[in-house]
N, C-alpha and C positions, 0 to 999 in steps of 0.2 A: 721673620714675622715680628710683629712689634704684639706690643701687650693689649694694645686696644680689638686686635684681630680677633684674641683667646675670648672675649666678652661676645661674638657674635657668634660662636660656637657652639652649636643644638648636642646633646651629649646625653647619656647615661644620668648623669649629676639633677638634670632640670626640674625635675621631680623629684623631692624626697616623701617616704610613705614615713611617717610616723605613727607609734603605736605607745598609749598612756598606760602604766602601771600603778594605779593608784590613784584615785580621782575625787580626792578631798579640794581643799580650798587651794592649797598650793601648786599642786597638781593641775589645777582646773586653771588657775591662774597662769601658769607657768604654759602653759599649752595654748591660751590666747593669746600669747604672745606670739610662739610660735606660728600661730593661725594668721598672724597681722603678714607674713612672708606670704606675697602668692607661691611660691615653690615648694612649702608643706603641705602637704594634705594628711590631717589625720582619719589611719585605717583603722583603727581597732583602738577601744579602751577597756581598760579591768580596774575591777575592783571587788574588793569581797562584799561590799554591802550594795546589793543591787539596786538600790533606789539613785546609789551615786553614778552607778554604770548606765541607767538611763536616761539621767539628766544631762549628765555630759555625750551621750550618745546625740541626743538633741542642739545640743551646739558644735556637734561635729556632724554635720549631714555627710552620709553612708557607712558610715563607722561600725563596725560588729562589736560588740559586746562581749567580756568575758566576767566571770568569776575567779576562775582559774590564770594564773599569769603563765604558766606555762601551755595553757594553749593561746595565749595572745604571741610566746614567742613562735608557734609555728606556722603562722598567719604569713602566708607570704602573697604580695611584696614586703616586704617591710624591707627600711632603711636606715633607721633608728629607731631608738626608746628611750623614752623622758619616764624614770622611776622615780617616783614624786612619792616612797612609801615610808610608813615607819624606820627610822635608822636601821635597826637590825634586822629588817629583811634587805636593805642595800645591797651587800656584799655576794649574797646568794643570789640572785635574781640578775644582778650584772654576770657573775661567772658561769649563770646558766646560758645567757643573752650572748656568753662570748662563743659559745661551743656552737 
């Protein structure tokens, strides 16, 4: 097979569910990015101050809403997670994301 074959190949990968941790300006930022991919769709975002979780809720049409980041990790599908949060929640919140 040649390499050009692998690109018309429908797959598990074609879809990724994305899920936001944190949804200040970076976070928010960093997620339209994301969004500019037709093959992200973001599922879920959190944040502990609610009024950020439903503004960004709104430029993610169908997106659930969290406060809690550990139930945004048991939201499934999920395929990845863009933690966009204060430095010292990083470490904890990726080791929980890994389990």
């Amino acid at each position: 097979m040649t390499a050009a074959s692998y690109s018309r190949v429908m797959g598990a990968n074609e879809r990724i569910n994305l899920g936001l941790i944190g949804a200040g300006d970076r976070g928010n930022h960093v997620m339209n990015l994301f969004q500019n991919r037709p093959e992200v769709h973001v599922v879920a975002v959190c944040d502990a101050w609610g009024e950020r979780v439903e503004s960004t809720r709104r430029k993610a049409k169908g997106a659930v809403g969290f406060a809690d980041y550990r139930k945004l990790l048991e939201t499934t599908p999920l395929d990845a997670v863009l933690i966009a949060t204060p430095d010292h929640w990083h470490t904890k919140i990726a080791i929980e994301d890994c389990h």
